[in-house]
ChimeraX commands (.cxc) that place a marker at each C-alpha (Angstrom):
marker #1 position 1.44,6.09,-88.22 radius 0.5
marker #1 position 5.01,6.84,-88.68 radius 0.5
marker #1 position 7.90,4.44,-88.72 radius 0.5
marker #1 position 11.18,6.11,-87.10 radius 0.5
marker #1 position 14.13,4.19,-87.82 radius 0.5
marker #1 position 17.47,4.75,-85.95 radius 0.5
marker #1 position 20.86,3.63,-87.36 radius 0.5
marker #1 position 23.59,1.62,-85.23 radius 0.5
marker #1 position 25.65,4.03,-83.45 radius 0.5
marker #1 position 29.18,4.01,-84.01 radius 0.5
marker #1 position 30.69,4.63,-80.43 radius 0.5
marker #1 position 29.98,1.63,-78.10 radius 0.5
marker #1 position 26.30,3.07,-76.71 radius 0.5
marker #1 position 23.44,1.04,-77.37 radius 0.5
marker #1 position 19.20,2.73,-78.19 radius 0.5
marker #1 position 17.62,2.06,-75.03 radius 0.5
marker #1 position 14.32,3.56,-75.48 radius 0.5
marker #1 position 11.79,6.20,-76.44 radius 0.5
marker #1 position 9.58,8.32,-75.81 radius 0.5
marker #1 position 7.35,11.40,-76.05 radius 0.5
marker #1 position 7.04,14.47,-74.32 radius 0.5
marker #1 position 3.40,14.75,-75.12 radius 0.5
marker #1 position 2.00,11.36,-75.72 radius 0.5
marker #1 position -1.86,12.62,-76.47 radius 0.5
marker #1 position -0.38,14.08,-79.61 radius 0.5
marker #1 position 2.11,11.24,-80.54 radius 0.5
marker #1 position 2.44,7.77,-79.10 radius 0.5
marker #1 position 4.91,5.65,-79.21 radius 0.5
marker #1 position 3.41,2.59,-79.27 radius 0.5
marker #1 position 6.04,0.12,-80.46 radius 0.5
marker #1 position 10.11,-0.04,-79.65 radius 0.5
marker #1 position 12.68,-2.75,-80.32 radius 0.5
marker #1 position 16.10,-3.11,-81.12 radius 0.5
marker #1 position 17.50,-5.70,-83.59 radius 0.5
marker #1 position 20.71,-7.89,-82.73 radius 0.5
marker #1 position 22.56,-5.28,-85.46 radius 0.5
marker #1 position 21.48,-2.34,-83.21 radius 0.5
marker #1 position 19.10,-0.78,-85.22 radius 0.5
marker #1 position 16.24,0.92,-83.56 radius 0.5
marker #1 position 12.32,0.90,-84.66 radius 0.5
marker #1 position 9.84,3.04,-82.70 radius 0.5
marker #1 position 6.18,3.33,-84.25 radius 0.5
marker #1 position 4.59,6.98,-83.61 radius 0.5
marker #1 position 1.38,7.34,-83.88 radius 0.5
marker #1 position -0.14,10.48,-84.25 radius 0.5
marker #1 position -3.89,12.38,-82.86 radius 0.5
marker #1 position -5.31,13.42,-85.59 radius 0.5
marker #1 position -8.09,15.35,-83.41 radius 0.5
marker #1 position -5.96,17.54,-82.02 radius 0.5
marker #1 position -3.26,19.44,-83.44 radius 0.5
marker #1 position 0.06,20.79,-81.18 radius 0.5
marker #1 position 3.66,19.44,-81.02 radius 0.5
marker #1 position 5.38,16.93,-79.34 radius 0.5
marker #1 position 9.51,16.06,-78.62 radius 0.5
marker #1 position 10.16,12.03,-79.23 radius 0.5
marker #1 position 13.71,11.27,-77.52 radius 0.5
marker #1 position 15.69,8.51,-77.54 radius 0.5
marker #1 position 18.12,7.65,-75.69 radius 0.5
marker #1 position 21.48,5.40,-75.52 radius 0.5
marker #1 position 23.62,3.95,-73.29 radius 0.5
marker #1 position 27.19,1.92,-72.80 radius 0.5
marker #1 position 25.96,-1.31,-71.92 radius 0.5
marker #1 position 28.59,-1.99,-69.52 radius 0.5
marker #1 position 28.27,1.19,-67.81 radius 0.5
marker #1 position 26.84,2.38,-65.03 radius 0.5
marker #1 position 23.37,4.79,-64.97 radius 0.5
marker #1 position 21.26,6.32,-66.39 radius 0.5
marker #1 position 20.84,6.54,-70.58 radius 0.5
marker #1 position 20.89,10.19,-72.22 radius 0.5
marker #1 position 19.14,11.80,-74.82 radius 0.5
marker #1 position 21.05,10.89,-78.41 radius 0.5
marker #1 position 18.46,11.80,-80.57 radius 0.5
marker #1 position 15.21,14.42,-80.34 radius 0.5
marker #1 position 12.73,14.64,-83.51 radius 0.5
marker #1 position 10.01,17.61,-83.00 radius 0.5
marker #1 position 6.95,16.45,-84.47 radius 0.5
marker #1 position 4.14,19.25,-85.44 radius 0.5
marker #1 position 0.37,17.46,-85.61 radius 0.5
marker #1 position -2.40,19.29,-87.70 radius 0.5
marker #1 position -5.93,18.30,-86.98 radius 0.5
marker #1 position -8.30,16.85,-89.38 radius 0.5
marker #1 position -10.38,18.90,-91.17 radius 0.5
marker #1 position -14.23,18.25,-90.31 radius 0.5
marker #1 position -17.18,18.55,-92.53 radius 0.5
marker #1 position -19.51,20.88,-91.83 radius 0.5
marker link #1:1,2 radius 0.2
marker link #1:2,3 radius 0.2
marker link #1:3,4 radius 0.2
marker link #1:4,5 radius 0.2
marker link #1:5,6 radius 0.2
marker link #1:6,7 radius 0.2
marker link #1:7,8 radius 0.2
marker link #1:8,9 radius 0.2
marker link #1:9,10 radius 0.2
marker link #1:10,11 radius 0.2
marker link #1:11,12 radius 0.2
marker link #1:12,13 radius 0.2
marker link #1:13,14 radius 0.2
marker link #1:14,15 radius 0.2
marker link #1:15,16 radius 0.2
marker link #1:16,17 radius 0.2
marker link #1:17,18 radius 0.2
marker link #1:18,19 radius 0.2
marker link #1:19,20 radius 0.2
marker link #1:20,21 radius 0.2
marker link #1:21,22 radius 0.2
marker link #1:22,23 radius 0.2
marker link #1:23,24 radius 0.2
marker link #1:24,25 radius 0.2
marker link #1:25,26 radius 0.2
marker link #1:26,27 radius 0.2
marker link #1:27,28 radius 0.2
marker link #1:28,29 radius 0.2
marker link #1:29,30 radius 0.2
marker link #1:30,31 radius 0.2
marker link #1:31,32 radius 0.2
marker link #1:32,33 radius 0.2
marker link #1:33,34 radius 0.2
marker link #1:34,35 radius 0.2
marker link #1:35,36 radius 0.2
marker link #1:36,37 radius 0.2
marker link #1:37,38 radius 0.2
marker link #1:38,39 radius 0.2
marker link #1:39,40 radius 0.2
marker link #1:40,41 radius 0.2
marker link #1:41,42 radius 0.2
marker link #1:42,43 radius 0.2
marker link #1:43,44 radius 0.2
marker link #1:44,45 radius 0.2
marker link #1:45,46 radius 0.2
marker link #1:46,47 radius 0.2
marker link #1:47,48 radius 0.2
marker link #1:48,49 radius 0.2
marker link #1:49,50 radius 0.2
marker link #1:50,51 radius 0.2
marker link #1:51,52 radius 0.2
marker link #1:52,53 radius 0.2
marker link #1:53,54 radius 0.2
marker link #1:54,55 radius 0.2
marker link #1:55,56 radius 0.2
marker link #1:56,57 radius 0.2
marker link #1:57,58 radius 0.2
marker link #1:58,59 radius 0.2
marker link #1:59,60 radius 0.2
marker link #1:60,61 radius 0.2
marker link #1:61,62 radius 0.2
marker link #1:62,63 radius 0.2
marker link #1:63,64 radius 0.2
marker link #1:64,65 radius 0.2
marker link #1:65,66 radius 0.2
marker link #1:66,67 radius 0.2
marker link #1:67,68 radius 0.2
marker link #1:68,69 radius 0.2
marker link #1:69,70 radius 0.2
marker link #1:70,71 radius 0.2
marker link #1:71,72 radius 0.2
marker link #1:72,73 radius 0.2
marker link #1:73,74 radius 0.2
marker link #1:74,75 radius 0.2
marker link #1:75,76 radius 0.2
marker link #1:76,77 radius 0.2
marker link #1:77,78 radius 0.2
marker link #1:78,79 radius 0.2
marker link #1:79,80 radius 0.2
marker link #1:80,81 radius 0.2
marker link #1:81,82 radius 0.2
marker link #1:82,83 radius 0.2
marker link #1:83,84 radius 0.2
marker link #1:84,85 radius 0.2
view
């Protein structure tokens, strides 16, 4: 498992959420913001399979209007186990 941690931002957008572009190689399987605006997001990774993955995040003016955008992108490479025999 890996614990990604986001800092406040400093302009007046907010972490909404994340999420991964290929979720049978990493998961993420926890998200929440604290009342300081720091992010957590547990990834959790195949370790069966080996390939890549994109985790976004994205952020938003809360008193705006639409959709969130991308603020953040972290490219995560997975190497399989190695088996015995």
């Amino acid at each position: 498992m890996i614990s990604l941690v986001l800092k406040p931002r400093t302009d007046d957008k907010r972490w909404t959420a994340a999420w991964s572009s290929a979720p049978v190689f990493v998961l993420v399987s926890g998200w929440r913001v604290d009342a300081d605006g720091t992010a957590h997001a547990s990834l959790r990774c195949a370790g069966t399979r080996g390939g890549s993955a994109h985790v976004t995040a994205s952020a938003k003016a809360p008193d705006v209007a639409g959709a969130a955008r991308v603020a953040f992108t972290l490219d995560v490479d997975v190497v399989r186990y190695p088996q015995e025999g």
